[in-house]
C-alpha positions in Angstrom: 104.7 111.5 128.0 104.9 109.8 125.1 106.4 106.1 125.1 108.2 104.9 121.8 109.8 101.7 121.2 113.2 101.1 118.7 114.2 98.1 118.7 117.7 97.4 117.1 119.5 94.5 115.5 123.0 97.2 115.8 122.9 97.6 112.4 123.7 101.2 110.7 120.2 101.2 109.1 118.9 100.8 112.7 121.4 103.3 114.2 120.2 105.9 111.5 116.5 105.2 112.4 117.5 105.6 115.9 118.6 109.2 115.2 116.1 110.2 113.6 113.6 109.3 116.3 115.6 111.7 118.5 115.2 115.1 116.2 111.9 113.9 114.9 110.7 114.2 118.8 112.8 116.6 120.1 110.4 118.7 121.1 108.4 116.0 123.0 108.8 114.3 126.4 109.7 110.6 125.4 110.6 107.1 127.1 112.4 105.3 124.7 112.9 101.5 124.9 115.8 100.7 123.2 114.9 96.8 122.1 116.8 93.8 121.1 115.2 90.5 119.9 117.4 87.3 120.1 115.2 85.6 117.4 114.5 81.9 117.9 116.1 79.9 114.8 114.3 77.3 112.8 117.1 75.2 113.3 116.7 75.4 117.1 112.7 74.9 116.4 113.5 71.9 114.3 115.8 70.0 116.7 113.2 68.9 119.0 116.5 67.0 121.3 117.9 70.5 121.8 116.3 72.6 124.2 118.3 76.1 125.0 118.3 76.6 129.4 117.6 79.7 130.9 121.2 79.7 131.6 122.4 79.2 128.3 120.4 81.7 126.8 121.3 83.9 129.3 124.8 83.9 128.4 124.8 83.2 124.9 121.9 86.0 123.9 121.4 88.1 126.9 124.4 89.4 128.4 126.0 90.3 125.0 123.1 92.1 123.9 122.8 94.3 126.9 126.5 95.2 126.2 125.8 96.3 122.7 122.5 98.3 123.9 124.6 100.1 126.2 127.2 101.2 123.5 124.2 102.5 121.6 123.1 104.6 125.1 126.7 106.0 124.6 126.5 106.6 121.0 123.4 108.8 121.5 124.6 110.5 124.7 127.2 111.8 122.7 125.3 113.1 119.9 122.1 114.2 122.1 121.5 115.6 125.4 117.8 116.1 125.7 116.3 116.5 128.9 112.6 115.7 127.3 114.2 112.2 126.7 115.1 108.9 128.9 116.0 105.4 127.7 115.9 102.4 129.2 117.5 99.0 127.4 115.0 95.8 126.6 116.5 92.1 125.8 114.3 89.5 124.6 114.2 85.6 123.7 112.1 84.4 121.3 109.7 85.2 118.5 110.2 88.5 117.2 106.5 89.9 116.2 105.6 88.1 119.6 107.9 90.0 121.4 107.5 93.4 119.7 103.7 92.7 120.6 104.7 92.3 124.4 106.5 95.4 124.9 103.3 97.4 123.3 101.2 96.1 125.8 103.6 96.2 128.9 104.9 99.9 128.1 101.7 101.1 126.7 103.4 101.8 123.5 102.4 105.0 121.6 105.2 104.8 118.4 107.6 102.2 117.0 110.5 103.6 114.7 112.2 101.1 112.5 114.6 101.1 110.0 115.0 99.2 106.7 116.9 98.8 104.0 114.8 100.9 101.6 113.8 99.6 98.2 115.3 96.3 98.3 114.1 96.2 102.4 111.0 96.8 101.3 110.6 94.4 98.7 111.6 91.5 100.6 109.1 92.8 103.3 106.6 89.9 101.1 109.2 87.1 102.4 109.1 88.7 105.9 111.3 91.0 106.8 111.0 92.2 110.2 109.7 95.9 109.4 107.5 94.6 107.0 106.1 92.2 109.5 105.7 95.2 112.0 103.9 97.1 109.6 101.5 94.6 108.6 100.8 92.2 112.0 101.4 94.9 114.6 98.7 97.2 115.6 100.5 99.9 116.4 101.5 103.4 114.6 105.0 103.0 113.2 107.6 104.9 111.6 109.6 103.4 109.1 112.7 105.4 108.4 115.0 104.1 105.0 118.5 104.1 105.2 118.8 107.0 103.6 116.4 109.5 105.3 118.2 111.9 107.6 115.8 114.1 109.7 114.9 117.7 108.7 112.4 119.9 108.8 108.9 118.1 108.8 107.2 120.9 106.4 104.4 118.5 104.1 103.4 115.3 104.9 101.7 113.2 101.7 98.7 111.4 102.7 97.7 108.7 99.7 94.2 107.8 99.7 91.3 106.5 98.0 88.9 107.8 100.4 87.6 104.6 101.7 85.7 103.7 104.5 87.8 105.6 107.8 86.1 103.1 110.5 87.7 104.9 113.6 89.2 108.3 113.1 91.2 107.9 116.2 93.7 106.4 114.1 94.7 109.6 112.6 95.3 111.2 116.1 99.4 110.7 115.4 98.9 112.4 112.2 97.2 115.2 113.6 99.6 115.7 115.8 102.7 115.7 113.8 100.6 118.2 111.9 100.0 120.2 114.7 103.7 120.0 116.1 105.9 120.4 113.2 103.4 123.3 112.0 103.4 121.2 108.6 101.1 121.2 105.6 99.1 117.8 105.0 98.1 116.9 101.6 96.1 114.6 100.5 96.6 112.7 97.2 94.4 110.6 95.5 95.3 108.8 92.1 93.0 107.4 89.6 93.6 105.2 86.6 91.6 107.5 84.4 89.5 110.8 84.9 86.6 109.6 87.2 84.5 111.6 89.3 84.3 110.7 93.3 81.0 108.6 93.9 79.4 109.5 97.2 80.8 107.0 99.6 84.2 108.6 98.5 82.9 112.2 98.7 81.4 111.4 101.9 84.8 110.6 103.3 86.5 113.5 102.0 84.1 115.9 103.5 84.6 113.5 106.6 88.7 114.0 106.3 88.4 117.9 105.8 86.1 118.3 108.7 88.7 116.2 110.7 91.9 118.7 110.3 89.8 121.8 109.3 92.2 124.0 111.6 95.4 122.7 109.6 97.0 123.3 106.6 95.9 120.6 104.4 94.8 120.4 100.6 93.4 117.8 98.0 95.0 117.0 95.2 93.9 114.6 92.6 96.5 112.9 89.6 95.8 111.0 86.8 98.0 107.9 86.3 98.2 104.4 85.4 100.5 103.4 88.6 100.2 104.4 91.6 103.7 104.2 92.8 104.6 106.5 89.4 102.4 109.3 90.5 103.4 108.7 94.2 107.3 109.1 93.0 105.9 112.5 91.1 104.3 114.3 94.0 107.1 113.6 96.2 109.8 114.8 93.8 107.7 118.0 92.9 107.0 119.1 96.3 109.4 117.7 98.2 107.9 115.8 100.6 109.2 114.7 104.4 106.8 112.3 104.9 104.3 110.3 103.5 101.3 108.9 105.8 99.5 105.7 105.4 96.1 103.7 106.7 97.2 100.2 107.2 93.9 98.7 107.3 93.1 99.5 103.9 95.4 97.0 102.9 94.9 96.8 99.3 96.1 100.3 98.7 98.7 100.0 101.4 100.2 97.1 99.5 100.1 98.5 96.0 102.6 101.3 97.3 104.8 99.5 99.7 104.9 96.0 98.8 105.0 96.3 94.7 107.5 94.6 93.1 109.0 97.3 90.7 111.5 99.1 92.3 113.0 101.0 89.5 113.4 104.3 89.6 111.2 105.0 93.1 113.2 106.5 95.6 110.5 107.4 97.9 111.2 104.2 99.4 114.5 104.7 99.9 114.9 108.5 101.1 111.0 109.0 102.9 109.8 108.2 106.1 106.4 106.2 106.0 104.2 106.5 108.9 101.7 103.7 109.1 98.9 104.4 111.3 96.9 101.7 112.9 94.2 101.4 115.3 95.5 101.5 118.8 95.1 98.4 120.2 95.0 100.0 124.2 93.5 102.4 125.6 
């Protein structure tokens, strides 16, 4: 059973990521934890005379939170029935990478799913907002699903690349999977400045990727661009992608597709669902 953590601030972009985790694993016996974090304020931090009580923060943060969680149980009851699925409702106090961390290792955490604000969410993931911080501090698979992705079909799943070093190819078991599940096609995209042939370290890895999802649809394709996100925004268009798949530990191509600054014109970060895959960090 597979064990998959949302956490919520009640927003609609949160609400819409939280749907889309229920058709994206309908198929699939889940325990979703349905998580609030009552972040601690700088202000609070800063005002060394005031120290919240157990009490006060039990009142103040807890108790209302657990109200709205269970309105959100409702809300999905009434738009899913699935008897693959329970949900149980998580209230925490404190940091909020700290306390995503804790629920990974208590509930042995297998996905996170997350919404943002697309384009401009992702921009402002560089001054920390809380996806991007998952993404990039949390060791943990995650799905991040814009606010304007609704779930269909997962047919093809883009997987950028520039066939670096794969250290553990573990990390690809989710992507294997979805592969597997959805019967979808995974291709692979790699984009160069200017026409360049592989050198070996690179060939080695593609040979190395190949070998790894040899009994799945998958194919190679290789663009010719200046930017990255520009050829990124082409494939997707073209072939209408559901998905796009990224390595997190290579963190220099991960950033040049997620984190740029130029939003203009690139929608894939505001109607595509990005899984980042990480190393699990248990067992």
């Amino acid at each position: 059973m597979k064990s998959v953590l949302l956490p919520t601030d009640f927003s609609e972009n949160s609400w819409n990521a939280i749907k889309y985790a229920l058709a994206f694993l309908k198929n699939e016996e889940c325990v979703f934890y349905l998580l609030h974090v009552n972040t601690v304020s700088q202000h609070i931090l800063n005002d060394s005379a005031y120290i919240a009580s157990e009490n006060v923060i039990e009142e103040i943060y807890i108790k209302p939170s657990r109200i709205k969680l269970l309105s959100i149980l409702k809300r999905i009851s009434q738009i899913s029935n699935n008897s693959l699925h329970k949900f149980y409702t998580v209230v925490e106090y404190g940091f909020f990478i700290d306390c995503i961390r804790k629920q990974i290792e208590e509930k042995r955490i297998d996905l996170i799913v997350m919404g943002t604000k697309g384009a401009s969410g992702l921009k402002k993931i560089i001054i920390g907002s809380y996806a991007g911080d998952v993404v990039v501090k949390v060791k943990c698979t995650t799905l991040v699903v814009p606010e304007n992705s609704s779930y269909k079909d997962i047919e093809e799943v883009a997987f950028p690349t520039d066939f670096s070093s794969f250290n553990n190819f573990n990390t690809l078991t989710p992507l294997l999977n979805i592969i597997k599940t959805h019967e979808a096609k995974l291709s692979f995209l790699y984009v160069n400045k200017k026409k360049a042939e592989l050198n070996y370290e690179q060939n080695k890895n593609k040979d190395l990727l190949e070998d790894f999802f040899m009994d799945y649809d998958h194919e190679f394709y290789f663009l010719t661009n200046k930017k990255l996100e520009n050829a990124i925004q082409c494939f997707t268009e073209s072939r209408g992608i559901d998905m796009i798949a990224m390595v997190a530990k290579n963190l220099n191509y991960f950033q040049q597709i997620l984190f740029h600054t130029r939003v203009e014109n690139i929608t894939y970060h505001t109607d595509i669902p990005f899984l980042v895959l990480h190393e699990k960090i248990n067992a």
